[in-house]
C-alpha positions as CSV (number, residue, x, y, z in Angstrom):
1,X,-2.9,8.6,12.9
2,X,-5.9,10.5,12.0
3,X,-7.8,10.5,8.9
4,X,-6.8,14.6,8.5
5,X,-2.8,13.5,8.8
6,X,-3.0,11.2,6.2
7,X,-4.5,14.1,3.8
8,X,-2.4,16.5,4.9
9,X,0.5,14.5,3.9
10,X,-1.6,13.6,0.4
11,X,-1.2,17.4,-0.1
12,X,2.0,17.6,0.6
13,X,3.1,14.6,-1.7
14,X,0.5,16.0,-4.9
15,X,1.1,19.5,-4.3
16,X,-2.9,19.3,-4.3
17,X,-4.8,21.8,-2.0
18,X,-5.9,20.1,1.3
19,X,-9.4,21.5,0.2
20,X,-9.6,19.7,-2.9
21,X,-9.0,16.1,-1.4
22,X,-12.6,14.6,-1.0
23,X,-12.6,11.1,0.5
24,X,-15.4,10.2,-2.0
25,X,-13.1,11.5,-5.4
26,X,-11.1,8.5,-7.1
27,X,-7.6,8.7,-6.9
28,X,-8.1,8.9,-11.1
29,X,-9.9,12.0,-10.8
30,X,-7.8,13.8,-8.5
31,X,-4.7,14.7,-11.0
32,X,-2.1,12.5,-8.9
33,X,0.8,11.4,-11.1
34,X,1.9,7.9,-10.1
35,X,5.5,9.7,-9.7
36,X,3.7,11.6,-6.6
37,X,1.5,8.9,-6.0
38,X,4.8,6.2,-5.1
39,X,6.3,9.2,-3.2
40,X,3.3,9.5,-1.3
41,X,3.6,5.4,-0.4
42,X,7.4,5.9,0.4
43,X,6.1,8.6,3.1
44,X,3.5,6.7,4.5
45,X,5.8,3.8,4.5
46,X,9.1,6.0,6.5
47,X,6.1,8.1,8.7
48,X,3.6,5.1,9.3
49,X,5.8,1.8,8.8
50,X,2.7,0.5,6.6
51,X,3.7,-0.5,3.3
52,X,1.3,-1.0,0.7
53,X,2.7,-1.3,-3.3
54,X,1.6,0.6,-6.0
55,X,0.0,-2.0,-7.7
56,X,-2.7,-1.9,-4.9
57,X,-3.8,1.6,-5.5
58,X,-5.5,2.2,-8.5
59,X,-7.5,4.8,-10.3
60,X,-11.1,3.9,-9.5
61,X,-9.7,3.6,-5.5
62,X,-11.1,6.4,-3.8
63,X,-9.3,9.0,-1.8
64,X,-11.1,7.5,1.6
65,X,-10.6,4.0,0.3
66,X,-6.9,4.5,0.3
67,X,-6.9,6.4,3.7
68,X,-9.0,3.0,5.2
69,X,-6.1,0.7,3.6
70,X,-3.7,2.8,5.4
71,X,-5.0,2.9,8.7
72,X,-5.8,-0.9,8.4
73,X,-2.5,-1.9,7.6
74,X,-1.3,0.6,10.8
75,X,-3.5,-1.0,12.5
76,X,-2.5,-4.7,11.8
């Protein structure tokens, strides 16, 4: 799984433009509910097998922070 896969599936989860997802913008900033944001870890979680709760992502994460935790835990 590459880093762009990941966003591309962000976008598809927020309904956020692939253009707007900056690795360095916190996940606060960016305008994701936490209604798309637990979508967005059932996804990874069906797509990926990599689960990670929603207590683990918070606002001040940043959008590459989260994409690093995913790919870690896919890689574990």
């Amino acid at each position: 799984m590459s880093d762009d896969e990941i966003l591309a599936l962000v976008a598809q989860e927020s309904g956020l433009p692939r253009e707007r997802l900056d690795m360095d913008a916190r996940l606060g900033t960016l305008d994701i509910s936490s209604i798309d944001m637990v979508s967005l870890l059932f996804e990874v979680e069906d797509r990926y097998g990599v689960e990670i709760e929603p207590d683990q992502v918070t606002p001040d994460m940043t959008l590459g922070e989260l994409v690093a935790r995913i790919r870690a835990k896919a890689q574990a």
